[in-house]
PDB file of N, CA, C, O and CB in Angstrom:
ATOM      1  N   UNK A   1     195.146 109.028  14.347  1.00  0.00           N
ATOM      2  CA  UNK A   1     196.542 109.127  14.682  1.00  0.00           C
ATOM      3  C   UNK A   1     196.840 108.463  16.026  1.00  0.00           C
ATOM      4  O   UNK A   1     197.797 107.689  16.021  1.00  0.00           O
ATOM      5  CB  UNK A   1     196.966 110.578  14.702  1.00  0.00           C
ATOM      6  N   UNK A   2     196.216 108.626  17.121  1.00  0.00           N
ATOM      7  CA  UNK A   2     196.413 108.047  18.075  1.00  0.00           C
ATOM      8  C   UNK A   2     195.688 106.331  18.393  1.00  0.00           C
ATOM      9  O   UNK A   2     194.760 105.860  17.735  1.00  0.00           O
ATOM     10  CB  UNK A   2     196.070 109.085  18.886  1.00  0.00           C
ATOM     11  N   UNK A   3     196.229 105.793  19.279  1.00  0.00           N
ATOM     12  CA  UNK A   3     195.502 104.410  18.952  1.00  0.00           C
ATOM     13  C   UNK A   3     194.371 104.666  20.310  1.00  0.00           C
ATOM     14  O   UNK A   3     193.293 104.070  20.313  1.00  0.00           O
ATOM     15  CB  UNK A   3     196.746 102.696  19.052  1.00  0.00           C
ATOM     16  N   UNK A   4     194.759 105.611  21.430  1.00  0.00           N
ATOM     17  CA  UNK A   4     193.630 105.957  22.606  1.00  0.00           C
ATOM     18  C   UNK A   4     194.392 107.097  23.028  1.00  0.00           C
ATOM     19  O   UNK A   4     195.585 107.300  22.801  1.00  0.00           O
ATOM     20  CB  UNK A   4     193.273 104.737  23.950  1.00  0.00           C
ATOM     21  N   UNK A   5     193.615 107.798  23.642  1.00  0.00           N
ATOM     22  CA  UNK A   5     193.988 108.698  24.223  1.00  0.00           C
ATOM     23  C   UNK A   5     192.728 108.943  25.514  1.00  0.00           C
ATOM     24  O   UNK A   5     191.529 109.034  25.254  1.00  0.00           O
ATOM     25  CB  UNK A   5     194.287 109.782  23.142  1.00  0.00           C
ATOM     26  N   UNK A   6     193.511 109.046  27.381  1.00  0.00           N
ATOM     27  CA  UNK A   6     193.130 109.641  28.133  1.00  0.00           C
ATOM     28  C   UNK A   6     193.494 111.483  28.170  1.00  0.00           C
ATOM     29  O   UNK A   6     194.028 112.232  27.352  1.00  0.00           O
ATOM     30  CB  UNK A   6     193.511 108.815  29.074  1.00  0.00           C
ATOM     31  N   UNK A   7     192.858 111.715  29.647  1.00  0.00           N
ATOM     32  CA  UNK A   7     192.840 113.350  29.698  1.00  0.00           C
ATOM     33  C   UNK A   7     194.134 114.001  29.824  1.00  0.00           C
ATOM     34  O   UNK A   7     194.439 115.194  29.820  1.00  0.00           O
ATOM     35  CB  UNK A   7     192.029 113.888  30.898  1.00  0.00           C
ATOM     36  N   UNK A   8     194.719 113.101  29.921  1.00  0.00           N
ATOM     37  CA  UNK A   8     196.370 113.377  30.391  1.00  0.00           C
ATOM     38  C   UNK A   8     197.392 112.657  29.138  1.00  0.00           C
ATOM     39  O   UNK A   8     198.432 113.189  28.750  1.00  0.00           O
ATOM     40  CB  UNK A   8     196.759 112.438  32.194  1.00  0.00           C
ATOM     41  N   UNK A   9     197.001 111.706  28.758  1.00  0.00           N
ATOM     42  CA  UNK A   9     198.044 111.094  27.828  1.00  0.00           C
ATOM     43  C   UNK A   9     197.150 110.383  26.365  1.00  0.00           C
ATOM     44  O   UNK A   9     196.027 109.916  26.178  1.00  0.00           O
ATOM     45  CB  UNK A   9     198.984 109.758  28.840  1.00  0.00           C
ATOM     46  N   UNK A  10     198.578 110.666  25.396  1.00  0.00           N
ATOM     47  CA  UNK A  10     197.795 109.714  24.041  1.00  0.00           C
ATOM     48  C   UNK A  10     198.727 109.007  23.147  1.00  0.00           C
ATOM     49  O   UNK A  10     199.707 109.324  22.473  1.00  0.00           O
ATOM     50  CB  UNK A  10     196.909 110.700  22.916  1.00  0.00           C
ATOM     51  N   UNK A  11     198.109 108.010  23.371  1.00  0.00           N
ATOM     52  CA  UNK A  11     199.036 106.624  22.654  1.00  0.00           C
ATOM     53  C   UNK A  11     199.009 106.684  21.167  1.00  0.00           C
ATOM     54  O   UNK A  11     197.879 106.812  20.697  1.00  0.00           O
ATOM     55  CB  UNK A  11     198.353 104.991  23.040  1.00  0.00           C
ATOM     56  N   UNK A  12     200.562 106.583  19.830  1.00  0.00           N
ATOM     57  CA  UNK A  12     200.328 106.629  18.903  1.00  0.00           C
ATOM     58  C   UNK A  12     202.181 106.049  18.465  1.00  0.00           C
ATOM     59  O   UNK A  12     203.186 105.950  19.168  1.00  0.00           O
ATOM     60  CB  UNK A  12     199.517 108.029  18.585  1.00  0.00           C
ATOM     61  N   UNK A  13     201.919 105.779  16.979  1.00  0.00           N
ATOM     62  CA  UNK A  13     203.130 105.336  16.255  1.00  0.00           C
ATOM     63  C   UNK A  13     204.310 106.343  16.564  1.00  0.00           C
ATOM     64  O   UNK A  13     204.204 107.567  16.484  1.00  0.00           O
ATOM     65  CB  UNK A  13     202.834 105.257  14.661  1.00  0.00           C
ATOM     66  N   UNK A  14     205.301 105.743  16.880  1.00  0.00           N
ATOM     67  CA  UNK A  14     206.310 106.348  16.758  1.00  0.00           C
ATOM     68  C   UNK A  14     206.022 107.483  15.173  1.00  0.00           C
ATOM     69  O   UNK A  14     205.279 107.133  14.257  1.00  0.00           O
ATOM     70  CB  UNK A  14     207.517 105.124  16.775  1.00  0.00           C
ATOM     71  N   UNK A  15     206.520 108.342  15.183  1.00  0.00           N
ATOM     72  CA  UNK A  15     207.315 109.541  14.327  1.00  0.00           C
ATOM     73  C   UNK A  15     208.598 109.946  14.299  1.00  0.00           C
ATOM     74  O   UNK A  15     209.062 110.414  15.339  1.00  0.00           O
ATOM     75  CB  UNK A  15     206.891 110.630  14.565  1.00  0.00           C
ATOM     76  N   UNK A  16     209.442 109.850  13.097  1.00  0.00           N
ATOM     77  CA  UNK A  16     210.541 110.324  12.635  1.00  0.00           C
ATOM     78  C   UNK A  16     211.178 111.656  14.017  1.00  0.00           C
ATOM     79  O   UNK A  16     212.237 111.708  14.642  1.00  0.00           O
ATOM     80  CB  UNK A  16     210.081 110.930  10.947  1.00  0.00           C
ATOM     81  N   UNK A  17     210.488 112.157  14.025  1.00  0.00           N
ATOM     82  CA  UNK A  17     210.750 113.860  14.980  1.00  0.00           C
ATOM     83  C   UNK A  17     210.805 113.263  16.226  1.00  0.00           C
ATOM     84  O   UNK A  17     211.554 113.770  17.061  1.00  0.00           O
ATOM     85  CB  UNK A  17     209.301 115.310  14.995  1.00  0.00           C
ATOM     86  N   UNK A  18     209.889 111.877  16.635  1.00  0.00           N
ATOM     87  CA  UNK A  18     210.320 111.785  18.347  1.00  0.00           C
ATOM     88  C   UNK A  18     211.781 110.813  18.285  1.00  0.00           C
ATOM     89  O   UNK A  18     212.043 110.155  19.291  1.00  0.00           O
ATOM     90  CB  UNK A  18     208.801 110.784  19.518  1.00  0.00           C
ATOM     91  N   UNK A  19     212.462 110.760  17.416  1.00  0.00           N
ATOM     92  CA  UNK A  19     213.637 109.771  17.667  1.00  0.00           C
ATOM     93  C   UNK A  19     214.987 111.296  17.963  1.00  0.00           C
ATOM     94  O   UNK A  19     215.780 110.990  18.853  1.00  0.00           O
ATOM     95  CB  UNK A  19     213.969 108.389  15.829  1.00  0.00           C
ATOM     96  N   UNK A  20     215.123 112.040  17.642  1.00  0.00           N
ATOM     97  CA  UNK A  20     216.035 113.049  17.989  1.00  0.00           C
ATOM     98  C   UNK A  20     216.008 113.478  19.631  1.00  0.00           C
ATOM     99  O   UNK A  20     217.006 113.768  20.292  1.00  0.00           O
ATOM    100  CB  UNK A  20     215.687 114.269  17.055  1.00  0.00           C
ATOM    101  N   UNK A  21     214.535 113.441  20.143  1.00  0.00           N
ATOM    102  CA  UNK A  21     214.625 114.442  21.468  1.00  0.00           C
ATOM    103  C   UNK A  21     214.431 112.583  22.492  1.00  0.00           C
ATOM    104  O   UNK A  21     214.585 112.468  23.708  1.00  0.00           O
ATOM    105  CB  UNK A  21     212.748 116.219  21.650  1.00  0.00           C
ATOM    106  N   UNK A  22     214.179 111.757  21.802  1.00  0.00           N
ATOM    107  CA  UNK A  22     213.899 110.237  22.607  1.00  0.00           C
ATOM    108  C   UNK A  22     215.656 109.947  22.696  1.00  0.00           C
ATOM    109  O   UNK A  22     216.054 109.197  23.587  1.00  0.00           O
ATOM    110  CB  UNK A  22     212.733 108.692  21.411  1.00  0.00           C
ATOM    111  N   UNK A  23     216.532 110.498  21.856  1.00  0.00           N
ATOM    112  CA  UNK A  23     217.809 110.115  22.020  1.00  0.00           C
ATOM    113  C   UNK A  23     218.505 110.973  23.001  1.00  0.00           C
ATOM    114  O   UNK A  23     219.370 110.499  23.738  1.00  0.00           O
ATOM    115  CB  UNK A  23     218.460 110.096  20.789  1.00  0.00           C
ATOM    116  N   UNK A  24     218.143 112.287  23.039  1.00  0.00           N
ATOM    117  CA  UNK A  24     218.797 113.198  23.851  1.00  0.00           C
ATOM    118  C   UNK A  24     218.680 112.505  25.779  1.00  0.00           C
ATOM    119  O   UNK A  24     219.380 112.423  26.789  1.00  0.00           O
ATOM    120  CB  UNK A  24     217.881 114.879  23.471  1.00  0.00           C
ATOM    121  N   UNK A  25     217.069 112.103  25.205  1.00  0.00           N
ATOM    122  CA  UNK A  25     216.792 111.832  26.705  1.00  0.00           C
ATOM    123  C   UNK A  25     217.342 110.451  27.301  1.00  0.00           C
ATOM    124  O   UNK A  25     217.307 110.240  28.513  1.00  0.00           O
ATOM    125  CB  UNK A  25     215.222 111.849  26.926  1.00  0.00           C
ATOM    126  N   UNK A  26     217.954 109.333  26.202  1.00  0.00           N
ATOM    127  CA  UNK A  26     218.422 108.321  26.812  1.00  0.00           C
ATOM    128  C   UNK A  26     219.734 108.567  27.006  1.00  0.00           C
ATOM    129  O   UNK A  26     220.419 107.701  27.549  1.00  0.00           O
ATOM    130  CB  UNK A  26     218.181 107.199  26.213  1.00  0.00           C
ATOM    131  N   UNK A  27     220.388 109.975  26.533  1.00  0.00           N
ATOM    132  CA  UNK A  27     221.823 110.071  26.720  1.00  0.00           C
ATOM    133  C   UNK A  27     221.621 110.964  27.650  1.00  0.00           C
ATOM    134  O   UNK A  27     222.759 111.433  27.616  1.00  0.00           O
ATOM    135  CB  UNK A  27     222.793 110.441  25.565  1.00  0.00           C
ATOM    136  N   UNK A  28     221.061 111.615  28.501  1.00  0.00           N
ATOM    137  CA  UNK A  28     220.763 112.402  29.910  1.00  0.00           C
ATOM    138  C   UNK A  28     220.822 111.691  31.488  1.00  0.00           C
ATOM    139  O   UNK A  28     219.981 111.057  32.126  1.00  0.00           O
ATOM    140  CB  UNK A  28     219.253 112.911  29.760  1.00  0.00           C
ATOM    141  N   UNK A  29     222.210 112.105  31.789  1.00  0.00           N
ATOM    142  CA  UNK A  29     222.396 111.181  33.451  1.00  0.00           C
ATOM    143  C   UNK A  29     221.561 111.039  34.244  1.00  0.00           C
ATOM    144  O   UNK A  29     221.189 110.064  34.896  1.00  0.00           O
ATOM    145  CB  UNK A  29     223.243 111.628  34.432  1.00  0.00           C
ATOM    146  N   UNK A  30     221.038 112.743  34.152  1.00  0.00           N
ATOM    147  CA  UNK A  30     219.586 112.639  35.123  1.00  0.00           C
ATOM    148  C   UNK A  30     218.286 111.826  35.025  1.00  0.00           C
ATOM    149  O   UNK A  30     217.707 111.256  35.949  1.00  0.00           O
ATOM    150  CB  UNK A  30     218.998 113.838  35.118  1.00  0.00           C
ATOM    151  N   UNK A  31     217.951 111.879  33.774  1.00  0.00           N
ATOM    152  CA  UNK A  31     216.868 111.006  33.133  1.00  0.00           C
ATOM    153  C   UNK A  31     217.288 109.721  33.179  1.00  0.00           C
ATOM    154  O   UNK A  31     216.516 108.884  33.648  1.00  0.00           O
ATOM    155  CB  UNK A  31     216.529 111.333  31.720  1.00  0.00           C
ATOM    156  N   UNK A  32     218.626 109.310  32.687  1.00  0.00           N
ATOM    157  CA  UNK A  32     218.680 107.771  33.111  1.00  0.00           C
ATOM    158  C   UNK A  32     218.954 107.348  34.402  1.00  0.00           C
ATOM    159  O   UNK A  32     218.980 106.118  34.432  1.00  0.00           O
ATOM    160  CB  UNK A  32     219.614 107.098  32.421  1.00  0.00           C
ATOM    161  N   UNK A  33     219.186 107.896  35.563  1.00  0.00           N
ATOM    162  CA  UNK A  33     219.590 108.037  36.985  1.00  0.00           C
ATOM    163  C   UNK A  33     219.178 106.909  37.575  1.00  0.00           C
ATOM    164  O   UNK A  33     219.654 106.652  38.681  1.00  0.00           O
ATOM    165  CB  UNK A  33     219.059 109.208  37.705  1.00  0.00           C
ATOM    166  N   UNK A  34     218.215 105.997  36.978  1.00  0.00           N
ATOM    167  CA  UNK A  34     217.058 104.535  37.676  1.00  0.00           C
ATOM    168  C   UNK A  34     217.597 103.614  36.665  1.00  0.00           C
ATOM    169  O   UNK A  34     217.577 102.423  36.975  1.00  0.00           O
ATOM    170  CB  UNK A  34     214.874 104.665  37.539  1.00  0.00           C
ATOM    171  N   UNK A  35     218.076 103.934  35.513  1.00  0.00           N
ATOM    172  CA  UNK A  35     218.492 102.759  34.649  1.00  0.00           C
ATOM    173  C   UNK A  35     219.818 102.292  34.673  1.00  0.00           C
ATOM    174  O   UNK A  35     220.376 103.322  35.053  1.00  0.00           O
ATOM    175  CB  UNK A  35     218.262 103.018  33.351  1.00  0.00           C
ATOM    176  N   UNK A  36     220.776 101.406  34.524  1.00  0.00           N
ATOM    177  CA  UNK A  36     221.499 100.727  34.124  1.00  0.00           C
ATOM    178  C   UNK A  36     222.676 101.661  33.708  1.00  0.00           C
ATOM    179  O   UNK A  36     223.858 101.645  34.050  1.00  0.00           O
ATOM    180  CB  UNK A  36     220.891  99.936  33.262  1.00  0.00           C
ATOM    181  N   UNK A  37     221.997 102.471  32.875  1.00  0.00           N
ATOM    182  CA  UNK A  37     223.528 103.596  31.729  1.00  0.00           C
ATOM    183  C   UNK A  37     222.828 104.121  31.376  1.00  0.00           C
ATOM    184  O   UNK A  37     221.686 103.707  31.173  1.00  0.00           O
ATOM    185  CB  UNK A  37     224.659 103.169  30.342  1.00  0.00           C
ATOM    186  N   UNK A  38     223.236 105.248  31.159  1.00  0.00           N
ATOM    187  CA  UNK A  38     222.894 105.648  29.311  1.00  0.00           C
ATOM    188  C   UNK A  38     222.847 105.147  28.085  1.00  0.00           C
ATOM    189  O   UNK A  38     223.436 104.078  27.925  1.00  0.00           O
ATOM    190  CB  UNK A  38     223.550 106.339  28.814  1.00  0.00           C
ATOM    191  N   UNK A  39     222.308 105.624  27.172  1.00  0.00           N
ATOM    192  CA  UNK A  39     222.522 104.765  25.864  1.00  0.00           C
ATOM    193  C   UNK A  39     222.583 105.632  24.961  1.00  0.00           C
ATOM    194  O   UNK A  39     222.046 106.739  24.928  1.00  0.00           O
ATOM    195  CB  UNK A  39     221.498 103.743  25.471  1.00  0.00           C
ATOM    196  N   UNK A  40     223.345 105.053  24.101  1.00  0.00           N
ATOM    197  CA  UNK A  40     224.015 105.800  22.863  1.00  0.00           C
ATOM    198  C   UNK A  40     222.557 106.441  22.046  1.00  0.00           C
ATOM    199  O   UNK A  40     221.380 106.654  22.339  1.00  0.00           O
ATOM    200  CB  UNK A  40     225.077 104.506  21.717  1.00  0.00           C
ATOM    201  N   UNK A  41     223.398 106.576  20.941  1.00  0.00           N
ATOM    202  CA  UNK A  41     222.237 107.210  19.526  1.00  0.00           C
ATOM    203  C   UNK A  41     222.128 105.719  18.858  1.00  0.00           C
ATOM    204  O   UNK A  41     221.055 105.492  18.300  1.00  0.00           O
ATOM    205  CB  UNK A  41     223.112 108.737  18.034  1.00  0.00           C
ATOM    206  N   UNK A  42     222.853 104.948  18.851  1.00  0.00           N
ATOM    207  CA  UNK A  42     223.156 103.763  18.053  1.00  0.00           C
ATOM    208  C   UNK A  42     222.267 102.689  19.238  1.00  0.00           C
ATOM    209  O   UNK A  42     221.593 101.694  18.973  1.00  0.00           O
ATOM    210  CB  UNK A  42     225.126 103.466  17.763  1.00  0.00           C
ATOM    211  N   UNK A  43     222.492 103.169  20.288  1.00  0.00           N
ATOM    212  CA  UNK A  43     221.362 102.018  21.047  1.00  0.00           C
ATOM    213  C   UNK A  43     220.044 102.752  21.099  1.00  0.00           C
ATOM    214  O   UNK A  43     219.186 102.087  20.519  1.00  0.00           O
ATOM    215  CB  UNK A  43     221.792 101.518  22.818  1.00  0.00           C
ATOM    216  N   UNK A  44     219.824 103.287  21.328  1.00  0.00           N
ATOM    217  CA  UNK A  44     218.649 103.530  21.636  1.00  0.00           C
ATOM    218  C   UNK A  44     217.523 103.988  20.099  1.00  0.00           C
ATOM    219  O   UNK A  44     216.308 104.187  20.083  1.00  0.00           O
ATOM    220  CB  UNK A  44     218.892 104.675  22.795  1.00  0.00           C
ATOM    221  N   UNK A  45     218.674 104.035  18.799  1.00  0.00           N
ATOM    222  CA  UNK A  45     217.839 103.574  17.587  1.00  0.00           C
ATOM    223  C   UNK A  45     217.293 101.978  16.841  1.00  0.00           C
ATOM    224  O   UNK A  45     216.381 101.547  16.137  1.00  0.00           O
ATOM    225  CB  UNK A  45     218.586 104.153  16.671  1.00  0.00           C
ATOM    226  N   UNK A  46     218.619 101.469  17.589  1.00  0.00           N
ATOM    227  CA  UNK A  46     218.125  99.439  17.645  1.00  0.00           C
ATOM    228  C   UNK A  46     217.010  99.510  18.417  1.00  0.00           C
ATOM    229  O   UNK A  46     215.990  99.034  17.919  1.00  0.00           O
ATOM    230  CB  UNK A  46     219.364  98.062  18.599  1.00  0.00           C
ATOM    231  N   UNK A  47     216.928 100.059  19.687  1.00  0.00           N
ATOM    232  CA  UNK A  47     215.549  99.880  20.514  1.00  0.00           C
ATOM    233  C   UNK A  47     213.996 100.505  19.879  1.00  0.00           C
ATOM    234  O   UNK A  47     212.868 100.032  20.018  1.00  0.00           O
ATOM    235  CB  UNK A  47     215.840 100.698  21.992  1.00  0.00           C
ATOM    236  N   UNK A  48     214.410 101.640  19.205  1.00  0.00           N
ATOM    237  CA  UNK A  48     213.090 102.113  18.586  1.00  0.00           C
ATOM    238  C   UNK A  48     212.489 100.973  17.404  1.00  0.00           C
ATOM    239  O   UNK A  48     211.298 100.786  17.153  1.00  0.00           O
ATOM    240  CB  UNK A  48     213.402 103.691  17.830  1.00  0.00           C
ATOM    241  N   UNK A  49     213.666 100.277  16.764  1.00  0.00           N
ATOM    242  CA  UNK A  49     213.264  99.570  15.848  1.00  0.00           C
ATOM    243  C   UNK A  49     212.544  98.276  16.507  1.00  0.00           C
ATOM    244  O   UNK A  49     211.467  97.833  16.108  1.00  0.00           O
ATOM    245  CB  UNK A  49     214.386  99.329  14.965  1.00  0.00           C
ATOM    246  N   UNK A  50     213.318  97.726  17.601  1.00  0.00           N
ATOM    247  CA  UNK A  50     212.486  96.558  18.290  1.00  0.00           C
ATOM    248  C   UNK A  50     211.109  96.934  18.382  1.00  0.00           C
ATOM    249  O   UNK A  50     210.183  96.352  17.817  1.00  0.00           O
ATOM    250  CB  UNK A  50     212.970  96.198  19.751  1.00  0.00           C
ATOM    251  N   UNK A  51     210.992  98.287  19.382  1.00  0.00           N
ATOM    252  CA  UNK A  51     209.267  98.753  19.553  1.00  0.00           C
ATOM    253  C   UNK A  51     208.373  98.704  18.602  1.00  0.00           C
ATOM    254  O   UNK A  51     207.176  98.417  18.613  1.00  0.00           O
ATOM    255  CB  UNK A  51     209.023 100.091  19.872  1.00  0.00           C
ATOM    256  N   UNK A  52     209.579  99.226  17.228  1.00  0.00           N
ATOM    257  CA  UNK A  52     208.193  99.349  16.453  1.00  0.00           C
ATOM    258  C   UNK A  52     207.470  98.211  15.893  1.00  0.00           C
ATOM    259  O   UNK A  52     206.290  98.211  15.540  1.00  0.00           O
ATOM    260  CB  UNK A  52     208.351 100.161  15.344  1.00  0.00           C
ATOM    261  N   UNK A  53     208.587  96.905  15.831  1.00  0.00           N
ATOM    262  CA  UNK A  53     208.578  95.483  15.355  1.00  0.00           C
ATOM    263  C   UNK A  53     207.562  95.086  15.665  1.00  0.00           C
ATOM    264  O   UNK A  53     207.248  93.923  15.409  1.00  0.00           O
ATOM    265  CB  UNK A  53     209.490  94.605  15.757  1.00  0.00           C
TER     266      UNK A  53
END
């Protein structure tokens, strides 16, 4: 499932379930506070599709 994993973190395919709480967090002022804007549900599902490309 994962492609590596260190003691702290583990790298793997996107999943259906992380696109709901990955959207909450690009529409969060605080969390985007270093970026540009926020981004919609509609942007930030074009972006999951680029990643996964």
């Amino acid at each position: 499932m994962y492609f590596f994993k260190s003691k702290r973190l583990g790298f793997r395919q996107w999943l259906d379930s992380d696109i709901g709480p990955f959207v909450e967090l690009n529409q969060d002022p605080r969390v985007m506070e270093f970026f540009p804007k926020t981004q919609s549900r509609e942007e930030t599902l074009a972006m999951v599709e680029r990643v996964k490309s």
